[in-house]
N, C-alpha and C positions, 0 to 999 in steps of 0.2 A: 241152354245158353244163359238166360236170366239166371238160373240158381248159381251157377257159376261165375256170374258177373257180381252177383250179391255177397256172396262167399270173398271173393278177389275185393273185392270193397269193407267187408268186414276186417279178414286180414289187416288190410292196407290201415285202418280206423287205429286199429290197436296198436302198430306198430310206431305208428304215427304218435298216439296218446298212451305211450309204453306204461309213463310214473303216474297219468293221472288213471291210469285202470288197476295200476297193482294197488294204487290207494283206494280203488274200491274195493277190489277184491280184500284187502288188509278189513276195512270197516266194517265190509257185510260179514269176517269173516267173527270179526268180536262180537257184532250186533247179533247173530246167529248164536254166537256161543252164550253169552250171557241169556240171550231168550230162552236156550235149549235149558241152561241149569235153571232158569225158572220154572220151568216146564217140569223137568226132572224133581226139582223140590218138593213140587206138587206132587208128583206121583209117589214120589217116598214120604211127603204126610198122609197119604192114602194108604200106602201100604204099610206102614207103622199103625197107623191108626187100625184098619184090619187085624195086622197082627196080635197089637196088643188090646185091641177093645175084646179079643175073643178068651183071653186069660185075663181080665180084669174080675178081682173077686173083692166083696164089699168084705173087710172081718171085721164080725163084732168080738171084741176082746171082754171076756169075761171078768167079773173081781175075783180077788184074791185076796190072801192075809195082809199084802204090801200095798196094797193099790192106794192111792192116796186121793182119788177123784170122789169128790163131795157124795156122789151118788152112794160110791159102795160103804161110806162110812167104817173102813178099817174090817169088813166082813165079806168072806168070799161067797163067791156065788153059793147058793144051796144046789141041789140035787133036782128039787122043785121049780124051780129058775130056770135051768138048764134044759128039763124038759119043755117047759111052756116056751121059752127063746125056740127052742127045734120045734117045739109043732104049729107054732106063729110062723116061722120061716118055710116050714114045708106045706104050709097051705094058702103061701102066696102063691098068685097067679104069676107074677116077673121072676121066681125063682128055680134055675134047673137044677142044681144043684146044692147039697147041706154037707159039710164037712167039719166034723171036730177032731179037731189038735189039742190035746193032753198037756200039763206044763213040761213034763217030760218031753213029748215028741217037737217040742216047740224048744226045747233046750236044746236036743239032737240036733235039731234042721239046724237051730242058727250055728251050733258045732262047726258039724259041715258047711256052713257056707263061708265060716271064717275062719276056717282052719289055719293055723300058724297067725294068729292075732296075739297081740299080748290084752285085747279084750274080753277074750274068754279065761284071764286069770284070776278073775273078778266078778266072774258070773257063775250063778249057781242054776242047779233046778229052784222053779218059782219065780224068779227074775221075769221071767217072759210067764204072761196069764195064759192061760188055755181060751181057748176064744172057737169060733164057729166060722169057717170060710163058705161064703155063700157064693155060688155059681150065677149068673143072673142070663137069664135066657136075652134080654136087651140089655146090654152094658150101659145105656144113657138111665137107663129106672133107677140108676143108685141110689138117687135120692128118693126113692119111696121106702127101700129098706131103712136108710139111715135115717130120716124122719120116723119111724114107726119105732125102732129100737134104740138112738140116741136117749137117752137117761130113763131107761128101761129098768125095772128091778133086777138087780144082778149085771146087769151091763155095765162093766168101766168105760168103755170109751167105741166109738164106732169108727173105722177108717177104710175109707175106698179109693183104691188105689189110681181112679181116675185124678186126682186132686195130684196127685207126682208126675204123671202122665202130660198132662196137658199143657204145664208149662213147655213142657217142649215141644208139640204139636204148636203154641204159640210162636215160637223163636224158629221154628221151618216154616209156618207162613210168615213171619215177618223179612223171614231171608227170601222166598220166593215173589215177594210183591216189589223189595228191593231191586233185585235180579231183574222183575219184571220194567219197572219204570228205566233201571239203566238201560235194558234190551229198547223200550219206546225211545230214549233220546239218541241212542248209535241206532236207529232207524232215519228218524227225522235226519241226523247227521248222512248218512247213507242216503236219503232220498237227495238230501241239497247236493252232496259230491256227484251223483248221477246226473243230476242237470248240469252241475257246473262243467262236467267231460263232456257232455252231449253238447254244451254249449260251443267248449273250446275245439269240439273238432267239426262242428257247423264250422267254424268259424275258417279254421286251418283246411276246410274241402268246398269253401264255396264254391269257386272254379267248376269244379267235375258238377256240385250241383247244378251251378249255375248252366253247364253244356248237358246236364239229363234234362234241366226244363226244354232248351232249347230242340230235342230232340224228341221230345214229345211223352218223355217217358213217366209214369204215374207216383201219382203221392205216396201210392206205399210202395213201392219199388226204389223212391228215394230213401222214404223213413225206416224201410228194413232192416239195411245195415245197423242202421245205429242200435236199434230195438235187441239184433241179435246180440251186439256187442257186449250191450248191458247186461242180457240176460246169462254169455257164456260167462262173466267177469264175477256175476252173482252167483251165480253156480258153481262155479272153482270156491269164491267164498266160503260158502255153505259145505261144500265138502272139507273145505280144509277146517272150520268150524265140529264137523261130523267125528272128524279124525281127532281132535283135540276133546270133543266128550265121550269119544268110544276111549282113548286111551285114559281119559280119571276115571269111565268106569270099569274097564278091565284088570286097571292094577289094583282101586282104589276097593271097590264095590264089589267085583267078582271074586278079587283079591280074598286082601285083607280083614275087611269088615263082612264078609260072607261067610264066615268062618266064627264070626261069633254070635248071629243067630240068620236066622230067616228072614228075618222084615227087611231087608234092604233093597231098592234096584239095584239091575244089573244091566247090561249092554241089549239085554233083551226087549227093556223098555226105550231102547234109541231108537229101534227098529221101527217100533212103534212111532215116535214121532219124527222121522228124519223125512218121510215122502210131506209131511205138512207143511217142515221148515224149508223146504225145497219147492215147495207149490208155491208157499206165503215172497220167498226172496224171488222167486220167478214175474208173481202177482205185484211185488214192489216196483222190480226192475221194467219192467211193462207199461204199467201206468207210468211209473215216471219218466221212460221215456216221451208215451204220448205224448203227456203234458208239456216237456221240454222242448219237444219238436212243431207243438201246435205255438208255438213262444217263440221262438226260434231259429225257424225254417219258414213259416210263412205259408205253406204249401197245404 
């Protein structure tokens, strides 16, 4: 009989405060979305960063006849050079791996990578130096190789490929801390609309409250209704939030951009945070009922 009578009052709540609950559900359901792509941004500098810190190779580029960098003085590496750069590299302790590229095999690759360019009408064998691709067992050590080999005898130039990287790992957390502050303010926004409904339909049922006091009936048996209210209104929120980041990353992420490598999320990583953003809009909706109803209500 009580759950029933709390239920019939709930109903009654909503139907009552029809536009100020779809305006909650509309707020929690932004505040949700924007939180989740923060959330999600994180996980994709995570899994970018994985990805690509495990194929980050330092190369040191060797001289050549062309090379114009003060070091090699217009003379290509020796033969001698070559050896002591490899057995310097293969008796670091930060290094798994030693790989040399020929100026030859270094003309091929970049061939192939730009095939149908009108830059390769202009580039010969030699253009590109023969250099040493180092594997490094901690992709953060770069900087002991590139300290140790940076103006080396026979070394033109050192580059590690974290230095291109990282810009963008910057511009994914500065998008995700973005995300994150607008998600704080359509909260705060979201906590105020919760009180101000719990307020206007205190206001709109004092009557029935005023005949449970009279009847003897308990504080939370008055303040449940409203408690529940918020929280189903939150909850539709969040799902309709859920539905709007399953669908940018089904088309967007499972799609499209899955397709041009591995490092990206996918709908897999929602799953993963959908029960928090459902715990968290529940944990809103709660407390700020309490708080509104200890304000309030009176009771």
């Amino acid at each position: 009989m009580r759950s029933r009578f709390i239920l019939g009052e709930v109903g009654t709540g909503l139907r009552r405060n029809l536009s100020m609950a779809a305006s909650v559900v509309l707020v929690t359901m932004v505040s949700i979305f924007l939180l989740g792509l923060g959330l999600l941004a994180q996980r994709q500098a995570d899994t970018m960063k994985g990805y690509w810190y495990d194929r980050i190779q330092v190369t040191i580029f060797l001289c050549n006849a062309v090379a114009v960098q003060p070091n090699c003085q217009g003379q290509p590496a020796t033969d001698a050079q070559k050896q002591t750069i490899k057995a310097q590299l293969q008796a670091m302790p930060e290094v798994e791996n030693v790989y040399y590229e020929s100026e030859q095999q270094a003309y091929d690759r970049f061939k192939q990578q730009m095939s149908g360019s009108q830059v390769l009408d202009n580039l010969k064998v030699g253009d590109i130096p023969s250099s040493y691709r180092v594997q490094l067992k901690d992709p953060t050590k770069f900087a002991v190789v590139t300290s140790q080999f940076d103006g080396a005898p026979g070394v033109a130039s050192v580059q590690d490929q974290e230095k291109v990287l990282k810009p963008l790992f910057t511009v994914i957390n500065v998008v995700t801390w973005v995300a994150v502050v607008l998600a704080a303010a359509m909260v705060v926004c979201a906590s105020l609309l919760m009180g101000t409904t719990i307020r206007q339909a205190a206001v709109t049922r004092r009557r029935e409250i005023a005949i449970m006091r009279l009847v003897g009936a308990s504080s939370m048996t008055i303040r449940m209704p409203f408690i529940i209210e918020m929280l189903i209104v939150s909850v539709l929120g969040v799902f309709l939030a859920g539905v709007a980041l399953w669908t940018l990353l089904h088309f967007v992420f499972d799609g499209k951009l899955s397709q041009m490598s591995g490092a990206w999320i996918g709908t897999g990583d929602l799953w993963v945070l959908a029960p928090w953003m459902v715990l968290g809009a529940a944990a809103l909706a709660t407390v700020t009922s309490v708080v509104a109803l200890r304000r309030y209500l009176r009771i």
